[in-house]
TIGU-722955 format. One line per 10 residues: number of its first residue (from 0); their letters; for each residue x, y, z of C-alpha. Coordinates in Angstrom, 2 decimals. Example, Ala and Ser with C-alpha at 12.3 -4.5 7.8 and 13.67 -1.06 7.14 Angstrom:
BEGIN
0	as	12.30:-4.50:7.80  13.67:-1.06:7.14 .
This chain:
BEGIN
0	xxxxxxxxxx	0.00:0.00:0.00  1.01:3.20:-0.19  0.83:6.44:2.06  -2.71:7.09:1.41  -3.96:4.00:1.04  -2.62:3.23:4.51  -4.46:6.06:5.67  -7.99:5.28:4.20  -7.57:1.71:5.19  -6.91:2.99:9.18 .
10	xxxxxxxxxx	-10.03:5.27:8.68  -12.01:2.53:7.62  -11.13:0.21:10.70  -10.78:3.35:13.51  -13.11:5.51:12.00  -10.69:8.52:11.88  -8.24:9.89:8.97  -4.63:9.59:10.62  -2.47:12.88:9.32  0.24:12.91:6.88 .
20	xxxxxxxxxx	2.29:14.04:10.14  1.75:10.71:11.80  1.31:8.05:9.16  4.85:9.26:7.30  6.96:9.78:10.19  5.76:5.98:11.82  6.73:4.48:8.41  10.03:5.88:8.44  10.55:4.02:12.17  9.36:0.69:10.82 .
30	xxxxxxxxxx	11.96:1.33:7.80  14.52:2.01:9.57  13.74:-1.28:11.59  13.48:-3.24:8.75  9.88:-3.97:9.20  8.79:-3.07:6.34  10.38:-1.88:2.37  9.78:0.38:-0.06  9.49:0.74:-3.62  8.92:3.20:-6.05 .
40	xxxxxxxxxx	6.12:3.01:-8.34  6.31:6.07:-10.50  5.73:9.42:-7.91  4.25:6.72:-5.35  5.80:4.81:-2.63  4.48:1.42:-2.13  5.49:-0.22:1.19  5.16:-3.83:1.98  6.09:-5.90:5.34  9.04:-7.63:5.41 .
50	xxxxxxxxxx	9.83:-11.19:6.75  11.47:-9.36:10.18  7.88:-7.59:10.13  5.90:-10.28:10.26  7.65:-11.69:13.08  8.24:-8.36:14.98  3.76:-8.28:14.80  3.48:-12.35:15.55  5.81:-11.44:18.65  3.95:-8.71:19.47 .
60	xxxxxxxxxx	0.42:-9.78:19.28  2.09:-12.70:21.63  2.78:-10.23:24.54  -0.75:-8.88:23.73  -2.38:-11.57:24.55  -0.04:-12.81:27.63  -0.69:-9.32:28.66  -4.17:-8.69:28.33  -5.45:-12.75:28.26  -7.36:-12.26:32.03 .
70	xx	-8.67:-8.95:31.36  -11.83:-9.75:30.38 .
């Protein structure tokens, strides 16, 4: 997806329009982490998880749900 479509997607499932200001600068972080690529499509940037992304999110939604298991 790229920036926008990112940003329409998040809308979609939270209801509110995240800013350029905060999608950008949180795709950057995961970038430099290696969590996810880039790649150029003509003017648009088109990012896609990488292989240390997917397991950075199956780690995380692991401490999630250790965390939050007896909440409910």
């Amino acid at each position: 997806m790229h920036g926008q479509e990112i940003a329409s997607e998040l809308e979609k499932r939270r209801g509110d329009r995240p800013s350029p200001g905060t999608i950008y600068p949180a795709l950057k972080s995961l970038r430099k982490q290696k969590f996810i690529a880039e790649k150029k499509e003509g003017k648009t940037i088109v990012y896609t998880i990488t292989q240390e992304g997917k397991q950075a999110l199956e780690n995380a939604k692991k401490v999630f749900c250790r965390t939050f298991i007896d909440v409910i």
